[in-house]
N, C-alpha and C positions, 0 to 999 in steps of 0.2 A: 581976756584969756579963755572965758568961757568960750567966748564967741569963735576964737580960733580953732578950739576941740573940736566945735561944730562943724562946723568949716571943713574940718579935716575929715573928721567922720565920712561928713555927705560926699567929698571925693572922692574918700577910700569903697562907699557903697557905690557912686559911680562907676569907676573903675573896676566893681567884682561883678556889673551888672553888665558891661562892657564885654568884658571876658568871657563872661558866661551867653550871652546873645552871639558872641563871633565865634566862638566853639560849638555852639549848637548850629550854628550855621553853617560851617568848615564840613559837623558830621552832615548835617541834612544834603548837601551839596555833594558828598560822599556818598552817601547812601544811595543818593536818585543817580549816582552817574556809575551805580552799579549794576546796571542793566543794556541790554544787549538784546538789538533789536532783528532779528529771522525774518526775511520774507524770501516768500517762493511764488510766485503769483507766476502762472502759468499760460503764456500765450499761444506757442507751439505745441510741442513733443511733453509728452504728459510722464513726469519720473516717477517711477515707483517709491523711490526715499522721501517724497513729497507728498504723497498721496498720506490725508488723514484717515483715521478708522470710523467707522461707522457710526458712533457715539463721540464723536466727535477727538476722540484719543490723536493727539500728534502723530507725525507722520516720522519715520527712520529717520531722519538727517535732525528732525528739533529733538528727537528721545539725544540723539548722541550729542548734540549741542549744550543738551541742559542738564547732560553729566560732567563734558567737560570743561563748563562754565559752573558749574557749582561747585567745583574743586578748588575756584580760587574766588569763590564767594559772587559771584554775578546771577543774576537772573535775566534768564532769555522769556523775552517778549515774542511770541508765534502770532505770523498774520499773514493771510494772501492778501489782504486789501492794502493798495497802494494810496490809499485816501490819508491814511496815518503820515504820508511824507507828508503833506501839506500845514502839519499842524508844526509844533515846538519839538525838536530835533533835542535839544541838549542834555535832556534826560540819558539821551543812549550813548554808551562809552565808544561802541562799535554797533556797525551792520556787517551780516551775513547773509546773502545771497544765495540760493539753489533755483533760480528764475529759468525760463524758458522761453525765449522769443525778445519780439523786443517788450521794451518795459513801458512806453507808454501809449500802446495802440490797445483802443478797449477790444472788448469780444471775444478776449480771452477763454480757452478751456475752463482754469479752474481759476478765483480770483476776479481782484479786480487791480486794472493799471492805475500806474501813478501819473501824475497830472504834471505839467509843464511847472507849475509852480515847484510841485515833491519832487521834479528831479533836481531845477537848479536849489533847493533846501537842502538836498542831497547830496550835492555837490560842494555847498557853501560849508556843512559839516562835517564834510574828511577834509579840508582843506584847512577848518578852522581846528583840526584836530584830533575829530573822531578816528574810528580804526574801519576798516572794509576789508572783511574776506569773501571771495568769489567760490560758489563749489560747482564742478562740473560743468553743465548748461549754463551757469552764470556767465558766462561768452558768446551766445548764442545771439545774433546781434546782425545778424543781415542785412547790412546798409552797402551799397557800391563802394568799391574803391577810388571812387571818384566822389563820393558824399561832401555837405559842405561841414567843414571839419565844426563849426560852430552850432550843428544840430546837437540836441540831447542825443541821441544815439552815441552821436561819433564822438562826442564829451566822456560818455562811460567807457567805448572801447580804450579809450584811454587811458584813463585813472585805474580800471581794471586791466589794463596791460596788453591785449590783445582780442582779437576778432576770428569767430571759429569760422571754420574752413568747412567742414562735413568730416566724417567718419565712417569706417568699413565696418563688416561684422567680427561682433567682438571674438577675442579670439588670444591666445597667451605669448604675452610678449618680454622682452626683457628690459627692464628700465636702469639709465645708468644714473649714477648719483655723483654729482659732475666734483665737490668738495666732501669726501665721507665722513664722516662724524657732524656735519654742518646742520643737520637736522638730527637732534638730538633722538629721537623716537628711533632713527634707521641706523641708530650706533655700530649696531652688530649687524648691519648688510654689507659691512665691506663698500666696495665699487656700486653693488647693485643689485637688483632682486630680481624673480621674474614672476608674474602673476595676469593672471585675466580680467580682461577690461573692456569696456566702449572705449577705443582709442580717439583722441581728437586729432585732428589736425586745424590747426589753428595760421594767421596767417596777421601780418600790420602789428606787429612788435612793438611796444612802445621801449625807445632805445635807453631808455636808464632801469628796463628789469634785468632781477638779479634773478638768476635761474638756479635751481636749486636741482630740479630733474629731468631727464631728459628721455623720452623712449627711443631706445633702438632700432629702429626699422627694415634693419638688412634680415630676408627672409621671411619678412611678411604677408598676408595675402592681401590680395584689392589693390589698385593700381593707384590708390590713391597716398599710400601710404608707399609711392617710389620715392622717396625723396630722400635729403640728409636727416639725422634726427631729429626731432620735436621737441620742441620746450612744453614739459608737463602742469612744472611748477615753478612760479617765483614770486617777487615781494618786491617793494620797490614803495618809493614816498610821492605823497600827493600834498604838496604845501607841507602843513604842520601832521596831515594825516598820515599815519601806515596802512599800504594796500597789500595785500595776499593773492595769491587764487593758487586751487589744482584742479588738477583735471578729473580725477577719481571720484567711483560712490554711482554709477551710471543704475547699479541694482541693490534693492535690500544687501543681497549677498553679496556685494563687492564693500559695499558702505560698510556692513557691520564685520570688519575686521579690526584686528590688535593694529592693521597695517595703515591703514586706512583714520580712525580714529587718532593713530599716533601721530599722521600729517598734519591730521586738520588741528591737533592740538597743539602741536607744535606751531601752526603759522596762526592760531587763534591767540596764543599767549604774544606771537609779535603783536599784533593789529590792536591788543588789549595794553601793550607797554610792556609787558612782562618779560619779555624776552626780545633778547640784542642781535642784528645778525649783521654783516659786515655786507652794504646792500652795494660795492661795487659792480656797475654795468658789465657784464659778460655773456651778452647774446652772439657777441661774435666767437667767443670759444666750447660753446652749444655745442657743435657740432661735432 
């Protein structure tokens, strides 16, 4: 009988040691996939929102990243070195993007590229889950339309949703909001807003984004911007991952708006899980 108390005892400490090693593990696993990894590594056209301060202070696009990641408890990880792709990916819940050029040709402005290995890691981690949002230049992507679709490049233009095209000078346009209330931030815009911007045009859709906005282009100037309207912004899945991008934030002074901010945190909280959007294909009703 004795022997059974024992018995019991030692499974019942078993069992509380059990519980107690799988919760501390559940949190640890929690905690590390509370962070969110920024890079803007700089090949081309050098952003102002990228640009860090002289002592080293973050640059506009990570100050506004790591207000609106610390509101639902994440830490953003800032880095122009793309040598971090190479390493162990599953720390980061999501990436975000402000890059310029392509991403893995060295000789970069500012930074350094990510390596054949960091992109396919890169790739294997929104797929396998993670979140990607694109800002601005993160389309910037230069490869023919004739590219063989199996390069790194033409892999990202992908899962990022589209390949920029060029852009006129900036200049104040009107943007339509293709479903109103759908992005919760532009509640109160009605149909649409108008404000000043580097407009993009952009160009190789990938045919399951869901487009959320659109620029108007009737009355524009630069010949480039003669066309139907432009897809600004949409969302769309990548395997198990959620993909983002917009196109806004081209200056300090366009970035640091209520406007601006309210996008990026609206399609930050999709790409982090946080928020639901109904990701039906509608590039054909864009226009």
């Amino acid at each position: 009988m004795k022997n059974d108390h024992l018995i019991r005892a030692f499974l019942i400490s078993l069992t509380v040691l059990f519980t107690f090693s799988m919760s501390a593990a559940i949190f640890a696993a929690e905690k590390e996939s509370k962070k969110i990894l920024y890079y803007d590594y700089t090949y081309r056209f050098i952003h102002q929102p990228t640009i860090d301060g002289a002592n080293g202070e973050p640059g506009a696009c990570a100050v506004m990243l790591k207000d609106l990641a610390g509101k639902h408890g994440y830490e953003v990880i800032c880095t122009k070195d793309g040598s971090v792709f190479d390493g162990d990916l599953s720390p980061y819940a999501a990436f975000v993007f402000y890059t310029s050029g392509e991403l893995n040709h060295p000789g970069g402005k500012i930074g350094a590229p990510m390596s054949e290995k960091g992109m396919k890691n890169f790739f294997e981690a929104i797929r396998s889950g993670s979140g990607f949002l694109g800002i601005h230049s993160a389309t910037v992507n230069p490869l023919s339309d004739k590219a063989d679709p199996d390069l790194p490049g033409a892999i990202y233009a992908k899962i990022i949703g589209a390949r920029f095209v060029g852009h006129g000078k900036d200049q104040e346009a009107d943007v339509k909001i293709l479903k109103p209330g759908e992005l919760p931030s532009l509640s109160k815009c009605g149909s649409g807003f108008r404000v000043t911007e580097e407009w993009y045009r952009m160009k190789m859709f990938t045919p399951d984004d869901h487009v959320f906005l659109v620029l108007d282009t009737k009355g524009m100037k630069g010949k480039i911007y003669e066309c139907p309207p432009l897809p600004l912004a949409w969302a769309r899945k990548e395997g198990k991952g959620r993909v983002a991008y917009h196109a806004f934030g081209h200056r300090n002074k366009y970035l640091n708006t209520p406007l601006v901010s309210g996008i990026t945190g609206d399609l930050l909280e999709f790409v982090l899980g946080l928020r639901e959007f109904d990701l039906t294909p509608n590039l054909d009703h864009s226009n």
